[in-house]
ROVOTOR-401840 format. One record per residue (C-alpha): x, y, z. Coordinates in steps of 0.05 Angstrom, whole numbers, padded with zeros to 5 digits, always signed. Layout:
<pts>
XYZ/...
</pts>
This chain:
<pts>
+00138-00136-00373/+00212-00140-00393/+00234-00128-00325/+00189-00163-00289/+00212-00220-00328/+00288-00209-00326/+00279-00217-00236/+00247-00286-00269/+00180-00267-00238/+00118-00278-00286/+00073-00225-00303/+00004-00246-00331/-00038-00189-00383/-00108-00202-00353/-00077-00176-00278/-00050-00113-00317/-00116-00105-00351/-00159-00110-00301/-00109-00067-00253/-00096-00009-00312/-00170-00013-00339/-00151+00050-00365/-00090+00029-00414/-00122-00038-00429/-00125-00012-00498/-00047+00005-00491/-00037-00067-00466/-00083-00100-00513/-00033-00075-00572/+00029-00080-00542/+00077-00134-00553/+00070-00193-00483/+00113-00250-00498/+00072-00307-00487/+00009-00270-00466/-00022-00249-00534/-00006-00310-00568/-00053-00342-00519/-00136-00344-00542/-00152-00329-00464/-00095-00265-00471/-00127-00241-00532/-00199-00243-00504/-00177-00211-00432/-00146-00157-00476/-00211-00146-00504/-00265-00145-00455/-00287-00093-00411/-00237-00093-00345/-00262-00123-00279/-00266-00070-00222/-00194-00084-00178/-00191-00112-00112/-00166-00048-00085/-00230-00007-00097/-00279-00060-00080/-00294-00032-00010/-00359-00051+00032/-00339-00120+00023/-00348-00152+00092/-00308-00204+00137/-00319-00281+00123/-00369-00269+00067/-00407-00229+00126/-00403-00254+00186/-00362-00211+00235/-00286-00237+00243/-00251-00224+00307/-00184-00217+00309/-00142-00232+00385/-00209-00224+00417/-00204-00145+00409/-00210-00128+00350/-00279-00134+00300/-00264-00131+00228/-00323-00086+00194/-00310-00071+00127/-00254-00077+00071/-00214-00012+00055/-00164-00033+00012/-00115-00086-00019/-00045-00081-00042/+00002-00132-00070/+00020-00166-00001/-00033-00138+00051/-00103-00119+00060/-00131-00066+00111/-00195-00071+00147/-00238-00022+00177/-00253-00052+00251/-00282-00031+00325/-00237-00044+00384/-00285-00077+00428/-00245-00050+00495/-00236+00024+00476/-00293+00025+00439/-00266+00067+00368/-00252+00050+00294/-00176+00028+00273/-00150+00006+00211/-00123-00071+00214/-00073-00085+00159/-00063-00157+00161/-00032-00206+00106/-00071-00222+00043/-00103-00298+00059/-00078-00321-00007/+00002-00309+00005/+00049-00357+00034/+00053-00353+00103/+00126-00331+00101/+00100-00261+00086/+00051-00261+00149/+00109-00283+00202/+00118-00230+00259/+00186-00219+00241/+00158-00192+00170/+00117-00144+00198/+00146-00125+00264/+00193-00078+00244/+00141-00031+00197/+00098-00027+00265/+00164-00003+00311/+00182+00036+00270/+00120+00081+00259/+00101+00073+00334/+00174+00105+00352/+00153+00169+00304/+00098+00201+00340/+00104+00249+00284/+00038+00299+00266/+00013+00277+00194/+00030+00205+00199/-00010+00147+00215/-00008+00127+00289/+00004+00053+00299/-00039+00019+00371/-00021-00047+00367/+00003-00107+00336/-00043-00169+00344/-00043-00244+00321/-00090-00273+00279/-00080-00352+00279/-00011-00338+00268/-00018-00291+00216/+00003-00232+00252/-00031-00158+00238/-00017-00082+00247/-00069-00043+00284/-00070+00039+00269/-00106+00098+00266/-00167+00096+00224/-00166+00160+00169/-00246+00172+00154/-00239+00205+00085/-00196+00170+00021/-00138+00169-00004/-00103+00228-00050/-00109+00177-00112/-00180+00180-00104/-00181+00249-00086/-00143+00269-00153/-00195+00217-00185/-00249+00252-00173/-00227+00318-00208/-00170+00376-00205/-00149+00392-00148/-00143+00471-00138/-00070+00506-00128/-00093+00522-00059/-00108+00460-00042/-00056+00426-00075/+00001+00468-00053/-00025+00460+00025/-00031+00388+00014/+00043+00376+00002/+00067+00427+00047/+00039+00381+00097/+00066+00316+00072/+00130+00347+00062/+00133+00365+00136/+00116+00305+00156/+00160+00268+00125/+00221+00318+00135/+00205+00297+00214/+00221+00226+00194/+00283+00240+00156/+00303+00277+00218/+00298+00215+00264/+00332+00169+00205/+00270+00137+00172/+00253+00136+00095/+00191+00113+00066/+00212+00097-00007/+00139+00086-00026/+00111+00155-00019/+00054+00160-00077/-00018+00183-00079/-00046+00112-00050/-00015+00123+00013/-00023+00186+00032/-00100+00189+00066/-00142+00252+00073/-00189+00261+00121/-00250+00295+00120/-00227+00361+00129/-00174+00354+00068/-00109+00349+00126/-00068+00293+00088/-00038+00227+00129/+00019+00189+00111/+00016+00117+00116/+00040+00045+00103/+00110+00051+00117/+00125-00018+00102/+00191-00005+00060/+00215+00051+00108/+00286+00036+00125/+00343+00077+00168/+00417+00079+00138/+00436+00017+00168/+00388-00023+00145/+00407+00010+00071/+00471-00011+00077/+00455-00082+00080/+00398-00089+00028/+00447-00065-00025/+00417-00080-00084/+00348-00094-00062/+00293-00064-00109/+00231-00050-00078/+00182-00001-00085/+00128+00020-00136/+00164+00035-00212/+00121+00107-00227/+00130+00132-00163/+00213+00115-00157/+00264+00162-00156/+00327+00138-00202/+00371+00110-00156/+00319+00066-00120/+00295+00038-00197/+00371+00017-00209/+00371-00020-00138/+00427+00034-00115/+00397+00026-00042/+00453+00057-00002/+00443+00123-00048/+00368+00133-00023/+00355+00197+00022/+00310+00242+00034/+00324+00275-00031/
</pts>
């Protein structure tokens, strides 16, 4: 809370509550400037958390009907949403298989939907080719919100995976042996995710693990100018990228 608030940004308690439904009784005590003082604060503190968006999958397009997107591309189901996009399971009408469309949440400005903003995450996966990460097809248009079209993982994601129950040595120990490999073959040609965590790695149904959104992947040069930028998600940050120390982030 006290560093979201010192980048001026402003946190509300009923997001963390219903996003940490397992703290909420950590968050409920803590100490919220101007969140517990509230009467709405106190009673989202309270009450039972609300299942978050990111889980809610089987919702469908429009409330239903089937969406289209560039007259290719059928969205089917919901997968998942994150802080700035949402991916959708959908058919390519022409090849006739399942992709994964990541496309801009609806209820962002529209400065984080422009082509320029998502451009560069779809280059630079499609110039990887690299076994163990998610393949990127296309990049579409959707009423000028523009959208990333890629490989569709059948399975879930590790965080569910680990969810579910432990996760034997074996398995475990094969599991990042793969990611490792994977991403060691992006190091090699200059790319760095900087958001590697459980949520983004997929499994498939046999178990092999995928890496995926690589949407704060950056080479050196483009360290070099972000400087201080700090991006990335806190648990999951090594200590130079949490003190903004860009230029210092490797592979290490």
């Amino acid at each position: 809370m006290e560093f979201r608030q010192r980048l001026q940004e402003h946190p509300n308690l009923q997001d963390y509550v219903g996003r940490y439904p397992t703290f909420a009784h950590l968050l409920s005590a803590s100490s919220w400037p101007g969140q517990l003082g509230t009467s709405s604060a106190r009673r989202a503190a309270k009450r039972p958390a609300e299942r978050p968006a990111e889980v809610q999958s089987g919702e469908t397009a429009a409330g239903g009907s089937a969406t289209t997107i560039s007259g290719r591309y059928r969205l089917e189901k919901l997968l998942g949403r994150g802080g700035f996009a949402e991916v959708w399971l959908a058919t390519d009408k022409v090849l006739r298989r399942q992709v994964a469309v990541k496309r801009p949440r609806p209820d962002l400005p529209e400065r984080h939907a422009t082509f320029a903003s998502c451009l560069p995450e779809a280059q630079r996966v499609a110039g990887l080719d690299i076994p163990g990460i998610v393949q990127v097809f296309d990049v579409c248009d959707d009423e000028g919100r523009y959208c990333i079209v890629s490989q569709f993982i059948d399975g879930q994601t590790l965080d569910a995976r680990m969810k579910s129950g432990p996760v034997p040595l074996g398995e475990a120990v094969e599991t990042v042996a793969q990611v490792a490999e994977a991403l060691h073959r992006a190091h090699l040609r200059d790319v760095v995710h900087r958001d590697i965590k459980p949520g983004n790695i997929l499994l498939d149904r046999s178990g092999k693990p995928f890496v995926a959104d690589f949407g704060l992947a950056v080479n050196e040069q483009e360290q070099v100018r972000e400087r201080s930028a700090l991006l990335g998600t806190c648990i999951y940050m090594s200590p130079e990228q949490a003190e903004g120390i860009s230029k210092a982030i490797g592979p290490a």
